[in-house]
C-alpha positions as CSV (number, residue, x, y, z in Angstrom):
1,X,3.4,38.9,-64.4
2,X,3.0,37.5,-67.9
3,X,-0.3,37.8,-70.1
4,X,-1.6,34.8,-72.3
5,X,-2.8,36.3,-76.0
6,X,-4.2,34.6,-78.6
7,X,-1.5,33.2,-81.4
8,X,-0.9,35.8,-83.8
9,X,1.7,34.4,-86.0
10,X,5.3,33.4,-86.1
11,X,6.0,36.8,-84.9
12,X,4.0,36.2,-81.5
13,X,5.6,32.3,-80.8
14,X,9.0,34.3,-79.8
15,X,7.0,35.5,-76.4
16,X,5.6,32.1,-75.6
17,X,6.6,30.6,-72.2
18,X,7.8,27.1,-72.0
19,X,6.2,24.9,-68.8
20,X,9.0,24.8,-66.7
21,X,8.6,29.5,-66.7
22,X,4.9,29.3,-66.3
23,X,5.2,26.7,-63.4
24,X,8.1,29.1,-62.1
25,X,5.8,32.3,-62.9
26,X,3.0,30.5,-60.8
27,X,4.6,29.5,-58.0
28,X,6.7,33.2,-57.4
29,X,2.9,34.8,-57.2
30,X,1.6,31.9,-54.8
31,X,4.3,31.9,-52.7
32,X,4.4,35.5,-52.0
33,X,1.0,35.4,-49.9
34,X,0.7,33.9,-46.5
35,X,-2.9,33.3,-45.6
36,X,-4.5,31.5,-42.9
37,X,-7.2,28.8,-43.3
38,X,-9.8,26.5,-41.4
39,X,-11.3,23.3,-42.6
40,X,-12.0,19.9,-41.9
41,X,-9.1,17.5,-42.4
42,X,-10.6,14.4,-44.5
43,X,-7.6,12.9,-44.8
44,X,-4.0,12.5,-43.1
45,X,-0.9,10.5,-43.9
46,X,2.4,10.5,-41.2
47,X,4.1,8.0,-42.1
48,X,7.8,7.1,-40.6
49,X,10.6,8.2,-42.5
50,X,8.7,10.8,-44.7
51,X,10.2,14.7,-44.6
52,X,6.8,15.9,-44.2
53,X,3.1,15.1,-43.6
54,X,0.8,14.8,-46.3
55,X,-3.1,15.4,-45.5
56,X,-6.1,17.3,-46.6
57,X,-8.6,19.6,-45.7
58,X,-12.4,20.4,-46.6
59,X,-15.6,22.4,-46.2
60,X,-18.6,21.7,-47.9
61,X,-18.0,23.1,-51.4
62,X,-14.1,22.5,-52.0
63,X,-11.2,20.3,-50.8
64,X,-7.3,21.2,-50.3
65,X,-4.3,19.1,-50.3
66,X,-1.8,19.9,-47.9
67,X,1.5,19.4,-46.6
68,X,4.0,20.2,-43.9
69,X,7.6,19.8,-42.8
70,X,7.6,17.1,-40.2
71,X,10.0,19.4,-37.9
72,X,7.2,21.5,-38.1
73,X,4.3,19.3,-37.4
74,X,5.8,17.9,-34.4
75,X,7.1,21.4,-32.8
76,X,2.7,22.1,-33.2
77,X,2.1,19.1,-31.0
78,X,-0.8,18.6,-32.3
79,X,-3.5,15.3,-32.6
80,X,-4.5,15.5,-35.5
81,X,-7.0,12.8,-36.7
82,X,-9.8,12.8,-39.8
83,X,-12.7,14.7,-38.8
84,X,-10.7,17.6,-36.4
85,X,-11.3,20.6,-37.5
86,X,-7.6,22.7,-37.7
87,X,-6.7,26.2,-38.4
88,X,-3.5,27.0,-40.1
89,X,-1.0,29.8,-41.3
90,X,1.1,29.0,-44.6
91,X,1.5,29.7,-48.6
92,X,0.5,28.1,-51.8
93,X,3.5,26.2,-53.3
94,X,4.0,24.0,-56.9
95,X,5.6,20.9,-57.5
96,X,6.8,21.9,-60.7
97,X,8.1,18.3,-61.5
98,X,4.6,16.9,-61.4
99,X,2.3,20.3,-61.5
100,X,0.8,19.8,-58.4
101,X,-0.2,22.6,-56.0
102,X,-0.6,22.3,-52.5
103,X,-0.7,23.9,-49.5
104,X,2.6,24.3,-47.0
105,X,1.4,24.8,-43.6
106,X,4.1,27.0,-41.8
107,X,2.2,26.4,-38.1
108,X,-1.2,24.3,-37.1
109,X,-3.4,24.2,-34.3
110,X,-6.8,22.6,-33.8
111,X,-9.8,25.0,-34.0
112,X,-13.3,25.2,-32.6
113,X,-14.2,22.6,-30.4
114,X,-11.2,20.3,-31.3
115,X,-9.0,23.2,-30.0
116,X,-10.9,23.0,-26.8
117,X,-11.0,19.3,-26.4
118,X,-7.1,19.4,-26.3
119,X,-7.2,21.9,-24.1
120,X,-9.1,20.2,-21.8
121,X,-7.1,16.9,-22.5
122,X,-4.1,18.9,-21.4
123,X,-5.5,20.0,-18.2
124,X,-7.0,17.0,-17.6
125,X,-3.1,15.0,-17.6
126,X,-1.7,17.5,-15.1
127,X,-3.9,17.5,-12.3
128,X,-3.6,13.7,-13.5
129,X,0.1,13.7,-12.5
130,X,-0.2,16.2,-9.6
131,X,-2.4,13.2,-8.1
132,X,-6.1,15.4,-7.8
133,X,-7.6,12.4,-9.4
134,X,-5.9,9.9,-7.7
135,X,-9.0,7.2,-6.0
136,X,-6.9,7.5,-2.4
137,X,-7.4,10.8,-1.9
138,X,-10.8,11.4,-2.3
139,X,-13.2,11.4,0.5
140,X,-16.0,9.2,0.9
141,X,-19.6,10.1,1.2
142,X,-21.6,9.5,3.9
143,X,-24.3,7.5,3.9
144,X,-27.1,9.4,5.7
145,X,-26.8,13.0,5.9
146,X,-28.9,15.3,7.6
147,X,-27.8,18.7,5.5
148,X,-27.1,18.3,1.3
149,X,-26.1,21.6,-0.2
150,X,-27.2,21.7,-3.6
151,X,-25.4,24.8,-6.3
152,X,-27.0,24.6,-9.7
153,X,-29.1,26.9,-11.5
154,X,-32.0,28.0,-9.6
155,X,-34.2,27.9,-13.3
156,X,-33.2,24.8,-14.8
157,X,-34.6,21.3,-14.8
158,X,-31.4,19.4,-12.9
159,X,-32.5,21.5,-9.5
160,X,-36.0,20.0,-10.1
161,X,-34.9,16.7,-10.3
162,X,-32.4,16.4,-7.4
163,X,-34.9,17.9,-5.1
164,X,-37.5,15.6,-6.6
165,X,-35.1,12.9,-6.2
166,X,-34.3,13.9,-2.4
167,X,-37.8,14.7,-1.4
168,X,-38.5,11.1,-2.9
169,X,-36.0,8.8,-1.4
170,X,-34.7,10.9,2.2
171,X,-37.7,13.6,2.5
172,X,-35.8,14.2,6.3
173,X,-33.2,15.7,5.0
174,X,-32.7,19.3,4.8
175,X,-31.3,20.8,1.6
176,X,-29.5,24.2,1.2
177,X,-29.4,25.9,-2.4
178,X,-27.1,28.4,-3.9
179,X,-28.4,28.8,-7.4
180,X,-25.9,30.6,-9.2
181,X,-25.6,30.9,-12.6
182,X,-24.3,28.0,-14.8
183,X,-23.2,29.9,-18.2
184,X,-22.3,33.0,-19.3
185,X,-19.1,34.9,-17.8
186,X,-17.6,34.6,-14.1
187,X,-19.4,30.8,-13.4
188,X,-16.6,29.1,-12.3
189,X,-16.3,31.8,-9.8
190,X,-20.1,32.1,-8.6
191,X,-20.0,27.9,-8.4
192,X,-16.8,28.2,-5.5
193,X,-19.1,30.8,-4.1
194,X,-22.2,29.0,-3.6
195,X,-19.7,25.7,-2.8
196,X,-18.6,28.0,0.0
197,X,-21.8,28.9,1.0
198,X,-23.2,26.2,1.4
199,X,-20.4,25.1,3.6
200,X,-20.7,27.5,6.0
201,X,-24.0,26.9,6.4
202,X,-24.0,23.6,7.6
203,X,-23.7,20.8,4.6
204,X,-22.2,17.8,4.9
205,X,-21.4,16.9,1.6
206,X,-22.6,19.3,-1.9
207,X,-23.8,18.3,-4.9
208,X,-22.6,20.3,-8.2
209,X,-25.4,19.8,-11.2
210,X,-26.5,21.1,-14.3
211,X,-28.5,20.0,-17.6
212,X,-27.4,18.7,-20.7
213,X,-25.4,20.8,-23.0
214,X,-22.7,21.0,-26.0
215,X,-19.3,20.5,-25.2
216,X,-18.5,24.6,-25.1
217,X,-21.6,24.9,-22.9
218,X,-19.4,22.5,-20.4
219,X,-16.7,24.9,-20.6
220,X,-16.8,26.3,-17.1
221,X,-16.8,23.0,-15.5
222,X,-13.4,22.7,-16.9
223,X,-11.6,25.3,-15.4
224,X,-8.7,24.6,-13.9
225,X,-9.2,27.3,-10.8
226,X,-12.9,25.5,-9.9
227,X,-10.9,22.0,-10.0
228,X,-8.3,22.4,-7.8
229,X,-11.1,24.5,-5.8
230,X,-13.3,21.4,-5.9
231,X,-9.9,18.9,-5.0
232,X,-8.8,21.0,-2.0
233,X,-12.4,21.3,-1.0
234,X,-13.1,19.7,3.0
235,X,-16.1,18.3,1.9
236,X,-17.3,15.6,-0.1
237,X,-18.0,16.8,-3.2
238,X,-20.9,15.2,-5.7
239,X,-21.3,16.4,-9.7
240,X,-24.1,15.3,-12.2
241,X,-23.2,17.2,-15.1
242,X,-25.3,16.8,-18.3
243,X,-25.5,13.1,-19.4
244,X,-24.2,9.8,-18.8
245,X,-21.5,10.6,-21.7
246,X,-20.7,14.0,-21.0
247,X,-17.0,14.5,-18.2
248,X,-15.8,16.9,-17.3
249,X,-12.7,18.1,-15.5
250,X,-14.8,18.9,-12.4
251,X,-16.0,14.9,-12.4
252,X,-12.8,13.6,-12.5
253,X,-11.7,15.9,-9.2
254,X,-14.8,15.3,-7.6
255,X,-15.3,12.5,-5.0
256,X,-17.9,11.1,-7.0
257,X,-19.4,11.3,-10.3
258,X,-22.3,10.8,-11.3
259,X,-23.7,10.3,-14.6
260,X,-26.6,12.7,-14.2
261,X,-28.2,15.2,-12.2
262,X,-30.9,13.3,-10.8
263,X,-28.3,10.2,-10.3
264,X,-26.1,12.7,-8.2
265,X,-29.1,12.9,-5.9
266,X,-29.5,9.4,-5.6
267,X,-26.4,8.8,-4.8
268,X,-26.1,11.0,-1.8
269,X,-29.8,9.8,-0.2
270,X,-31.2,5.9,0.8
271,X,-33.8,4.8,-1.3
272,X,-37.2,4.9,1.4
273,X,-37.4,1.2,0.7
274,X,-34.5,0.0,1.2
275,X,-34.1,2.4,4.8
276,X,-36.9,0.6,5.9
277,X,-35.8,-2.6,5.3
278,X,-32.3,-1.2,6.8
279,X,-33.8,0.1,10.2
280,X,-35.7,-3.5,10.2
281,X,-32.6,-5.5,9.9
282,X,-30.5,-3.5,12.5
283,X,-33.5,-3.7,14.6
284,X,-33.5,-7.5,14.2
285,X,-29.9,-7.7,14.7
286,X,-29.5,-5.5,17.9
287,X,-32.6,-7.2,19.6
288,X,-30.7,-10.3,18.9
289,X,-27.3,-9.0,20.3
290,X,-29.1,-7.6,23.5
291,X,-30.7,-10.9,24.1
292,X,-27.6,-13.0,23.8
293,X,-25.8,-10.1,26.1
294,X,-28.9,-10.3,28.5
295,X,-28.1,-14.1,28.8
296,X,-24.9,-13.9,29.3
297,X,-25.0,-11.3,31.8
298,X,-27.7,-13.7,33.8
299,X,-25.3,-16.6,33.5
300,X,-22.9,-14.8,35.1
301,X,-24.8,-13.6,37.4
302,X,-26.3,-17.0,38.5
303,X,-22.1,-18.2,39.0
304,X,-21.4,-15.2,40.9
305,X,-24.4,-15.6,43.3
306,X,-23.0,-19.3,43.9
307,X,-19.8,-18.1,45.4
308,X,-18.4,-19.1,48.7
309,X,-17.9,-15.1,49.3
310,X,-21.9,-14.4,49.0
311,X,-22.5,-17.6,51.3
312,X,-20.2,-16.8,54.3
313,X,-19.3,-13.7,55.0
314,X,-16.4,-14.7,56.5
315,X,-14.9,-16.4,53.4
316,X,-14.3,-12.9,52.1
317,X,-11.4,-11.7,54.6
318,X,-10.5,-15.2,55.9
319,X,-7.5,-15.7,53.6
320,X,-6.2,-12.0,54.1
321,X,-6.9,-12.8,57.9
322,X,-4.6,-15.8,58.3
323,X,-2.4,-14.4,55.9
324,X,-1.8,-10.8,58.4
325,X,-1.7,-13.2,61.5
326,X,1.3,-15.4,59.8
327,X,3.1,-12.4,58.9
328,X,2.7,-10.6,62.3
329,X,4.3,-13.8,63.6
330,X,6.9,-13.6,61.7
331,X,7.5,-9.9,62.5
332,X,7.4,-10.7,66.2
333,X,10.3,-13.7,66.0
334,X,12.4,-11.5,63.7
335,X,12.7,-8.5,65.5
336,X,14.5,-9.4,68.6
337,X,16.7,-11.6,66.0
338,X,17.9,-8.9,64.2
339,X,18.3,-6.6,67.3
340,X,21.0,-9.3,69.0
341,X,23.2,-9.4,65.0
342,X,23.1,-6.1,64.8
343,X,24.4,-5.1,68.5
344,X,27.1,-8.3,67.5
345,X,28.2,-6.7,64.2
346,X,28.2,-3.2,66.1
347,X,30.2,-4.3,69.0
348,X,32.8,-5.9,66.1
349,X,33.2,-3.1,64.4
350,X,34.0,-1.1,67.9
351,X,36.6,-3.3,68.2
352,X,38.0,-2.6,64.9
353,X,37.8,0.4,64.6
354,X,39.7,1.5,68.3
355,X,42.4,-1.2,67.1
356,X,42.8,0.7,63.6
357,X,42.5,4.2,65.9
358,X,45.6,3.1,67.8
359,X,47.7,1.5,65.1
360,X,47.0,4.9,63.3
361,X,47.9,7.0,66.5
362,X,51.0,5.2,66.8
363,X,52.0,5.5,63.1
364,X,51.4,9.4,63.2
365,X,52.8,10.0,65.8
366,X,56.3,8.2,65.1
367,X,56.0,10.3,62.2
368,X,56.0,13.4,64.0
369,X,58.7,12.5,65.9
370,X,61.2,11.9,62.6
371,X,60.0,15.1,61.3
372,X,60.8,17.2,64.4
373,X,64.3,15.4,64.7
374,X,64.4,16.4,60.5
375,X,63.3,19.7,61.5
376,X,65.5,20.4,64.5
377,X,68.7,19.3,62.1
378,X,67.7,21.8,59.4
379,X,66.7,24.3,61.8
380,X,70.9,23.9,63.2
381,X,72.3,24.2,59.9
382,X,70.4,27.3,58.9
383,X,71.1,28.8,62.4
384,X,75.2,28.4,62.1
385,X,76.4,30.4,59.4
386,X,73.9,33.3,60.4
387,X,75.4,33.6,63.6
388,X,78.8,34.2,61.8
389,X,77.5,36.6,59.7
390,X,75.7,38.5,62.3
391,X,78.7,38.8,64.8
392,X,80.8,40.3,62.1
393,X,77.9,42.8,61.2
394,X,77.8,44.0,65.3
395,X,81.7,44.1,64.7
396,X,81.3,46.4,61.5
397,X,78.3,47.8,63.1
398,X,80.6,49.0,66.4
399,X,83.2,50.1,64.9
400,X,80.7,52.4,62.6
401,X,79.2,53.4,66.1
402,X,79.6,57.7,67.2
403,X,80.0,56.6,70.9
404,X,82.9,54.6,69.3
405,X,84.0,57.9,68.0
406,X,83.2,59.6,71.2
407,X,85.5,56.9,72.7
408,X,88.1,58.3,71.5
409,X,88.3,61.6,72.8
410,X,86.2,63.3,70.4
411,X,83.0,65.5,70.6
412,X,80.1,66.4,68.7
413,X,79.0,70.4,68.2
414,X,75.8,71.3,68.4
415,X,74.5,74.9,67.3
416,X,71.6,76.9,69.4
417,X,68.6,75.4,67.0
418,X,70.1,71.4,67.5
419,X,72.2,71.6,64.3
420,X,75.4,69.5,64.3
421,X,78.1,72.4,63.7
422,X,80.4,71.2,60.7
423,X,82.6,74.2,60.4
424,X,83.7,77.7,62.4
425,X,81.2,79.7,59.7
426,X,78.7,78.1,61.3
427,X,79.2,80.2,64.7
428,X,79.4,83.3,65.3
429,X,81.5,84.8,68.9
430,X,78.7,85.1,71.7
431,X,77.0,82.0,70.2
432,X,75.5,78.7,72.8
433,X,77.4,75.6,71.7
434,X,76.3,72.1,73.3
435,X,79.0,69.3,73.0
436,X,78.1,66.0,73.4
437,X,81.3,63.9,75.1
438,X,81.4,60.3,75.6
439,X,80.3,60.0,79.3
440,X,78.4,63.6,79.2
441,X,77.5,66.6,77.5
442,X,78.0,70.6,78.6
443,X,77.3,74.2,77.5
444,X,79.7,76.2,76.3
445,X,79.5,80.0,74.9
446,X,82.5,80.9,71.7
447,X,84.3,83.7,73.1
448,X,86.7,83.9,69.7
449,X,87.0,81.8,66.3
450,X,89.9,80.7,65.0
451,X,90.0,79.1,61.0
452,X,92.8,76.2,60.4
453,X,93.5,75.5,56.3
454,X,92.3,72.0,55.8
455,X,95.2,69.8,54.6
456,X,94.1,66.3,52.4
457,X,96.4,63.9,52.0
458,X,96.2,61.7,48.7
459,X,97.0,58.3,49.6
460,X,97.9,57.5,46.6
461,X,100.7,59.8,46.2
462,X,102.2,58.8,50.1
């Protein structure tokens, strides 16, 4: 930091600090603190094309020029306008080439009830474009209800006036209160209770009220939980919140709005007056529309009494009578008529059909008669060659015969257990041979055995 001393010569002008190093000196120690302040803004200036916006802010004993960056500005989206009331976070700065000071605002936001305002100006456009406000979908009151539920503060003056109102204008109508408390913490919730109280009790449509009011004291009637609590709600649903200048979110979901409390009531009742005259004129109107209907009914009656059908009793079944006789007729002649084409067409068709049964017998059965003679001609030439083939098997089959063998002058051995003896070390001298001869067989006991050497010829070698 630098010091400012009196002059004390031409020794003490050395240390002096030109402008352009005190500016500098100033605007080091400003811009090192970052403070945040609230004021009124008193003036503004955005104009298009500018690098930053110029405005400034008061209270009642000072005023503050101010600027910032319009990047800045616009990433706040903020609405500012002279008279809001704004909080904001930034340093002290110079403009050394003109020795200005103001303020550079790093970030803004509105304070107080400006900041709540936008808040609610924010809520309010998106239940705007989710369609909760939209005319269509709202319900529509009825006219003359029996129950009204009524949730307000059981100790303020808007619960005096709607039942003053309703005893007033539609004293038959019973009302159901749920006075829950209308400020402090928790009232948007204890205003969906008593909504849903009420409900369940019996109401046909409810009326939400309360007094006047600042803007904060409105607060609860803003919330965006009681809104879409009040837009998804099965019943008609009536507010009269403050005065006639005072909306809310609530009124703007609600299925009607009414500028007041006692107007809410009003709304939701007949005047006494105007029922009377009501109950006249549909009185009026219904004797009227009876009497014509009465007249009407006797005119008709007079027409029907003139009918034929009430003056002969036999005008009622003659028609139907001649009619069943003409058709009986008619039954009678076409029987017998139909019998003798139908015996004709049968007796035709006899004929037919034995003439297509013969032509048919005849066709089949020349058919037959090729395919036997087909049959018999394969049957030859698969007999002929199998005959040859068969006598030269018996031939093969003969000469392969034993009794052929036997034929010859040989005989066949057989041993004491049946065995066909193949050699002389199959018997032993004292042993029972059986031989089997061509015309015969006999028994004969081996008194000696006698062994020949086997001689084989090779064929081959002959």
């Amino acid at each position: 930091m630098y010091d400012v001393v009196p002059d004390q010569g031409e020794e003490s002008k050395k240390d002096a600090l030109t402008v352009s190093q005190a500016l500098h000196a100033a605007k080091t120690s400003l811009e090192s603190f970052v403070v945040t302040v609230e004021g009124e803004v008193s003036e503004f200036n955005n104009k298009a094309g500018y690098k930053a916006v110029y405005f400034t802010v008061k209270d009642e004993h000072a005023s503050m020029p101010c600027m910032m960056w319009a990047n800045r500005f616009a990433s706040a989206g903020v609405n500012v306008q002279v008279g809001s009331l704004v909080r904001m976070t930034g340093r002290f700065t110079l403009y050394a080439a003109k020795g200005r000071m103001n303020f550079e605002a790093f970030s803004l936001r509105l304070a107080g009830e400006g900041e709540l305002r936008a808040r609610v100006a924010d809520l309010a456009r998106r239940l705007q474009a989710e369609g909760l406000m939209d005319p269509q979908r709202k319900k529509p009151v009825p006219k003359y209800m029996q129950t009204i539920g009524v949730v307000t503060s059981p100790r303020g003056a808007a619960v005096h006036d709607v039942l003053r109102t309703l005893r007033r204008r539609f004293p038959v109508a019973r009302i159901l209160l749920a006075g829950v408390p209308v400020e402090g913490k928790g009232v948007p919730q204890n205003l969906m209770r008593g909504m849903q109280a009420v409900a369940e009790a019996g109401a046909e449509a409810v009326l939400l009220v309360r007094g006047g009011g600042s803007f904060e004291d409105f607060m609860p009637f803003n919330d965006e939980e009681l809104a879409r609590f009040i837009a998804a709600f099965p019943l008609p649903v009536v507010t009269g919140i403050g005065h006639e200048p005072d909306t809310c979110i609530a009124d703007m979901v609600a299925d009607l709005r009414a500028s007041t409390p006692t107007a809410a009531a009003e709304a939701v009742s007949p005047k006494r007056d105007n029922l009377a005259t009501g109950f006249d004129n549909a009185a009026r109107r219904m004797k009227a529309a009876l009497g014509a209907t009465l007249q009407t009914q006797a005119s008709r009656l007079d027409l029907l009494g003139s009918a034929s059908v009430f003056r002969d009793e036999s005008a009622l079944l003659s028609a139907n009578a001649l009619k069943l006789d003409a058709l009986s007729d008619s039954l009678y002649r076409s029987i017998p008529q139909n019998v003798k084409r139908d015996e004709a067409a049968l007796q035709v068709a006899q004929t037919k059909l034995a003439s297509f049964a013969e032509r048919a017998f005849q066709r089949e059965n020349a058919q037959m008669q090729q395919a036997s003679l087909r049959l018999a001609a394969v049957g030859k030439s698969f007999l002929e060659p199998r005959r040859s083939q068969v006598a030269l098997l018996a031939s093969r089959l003969n000469d392969l015969s034993p009794l052929t063998v036997l034929s010859r002058g040989y005989a066949i051995a057989y041993g004491g257990e049946g065995n066909v003896v193949r050699s002389v070390s199959d018997l032993s001298e004292g042993s029972s041979v059986s031989l089997t001869l061509v015309d015969g067989s006999a028994t004969c006991t081996v008194d000696s055995l006698c062994k020949t050497q086997r001689v084989q010829i090779d064929l081959e070698e002959v």
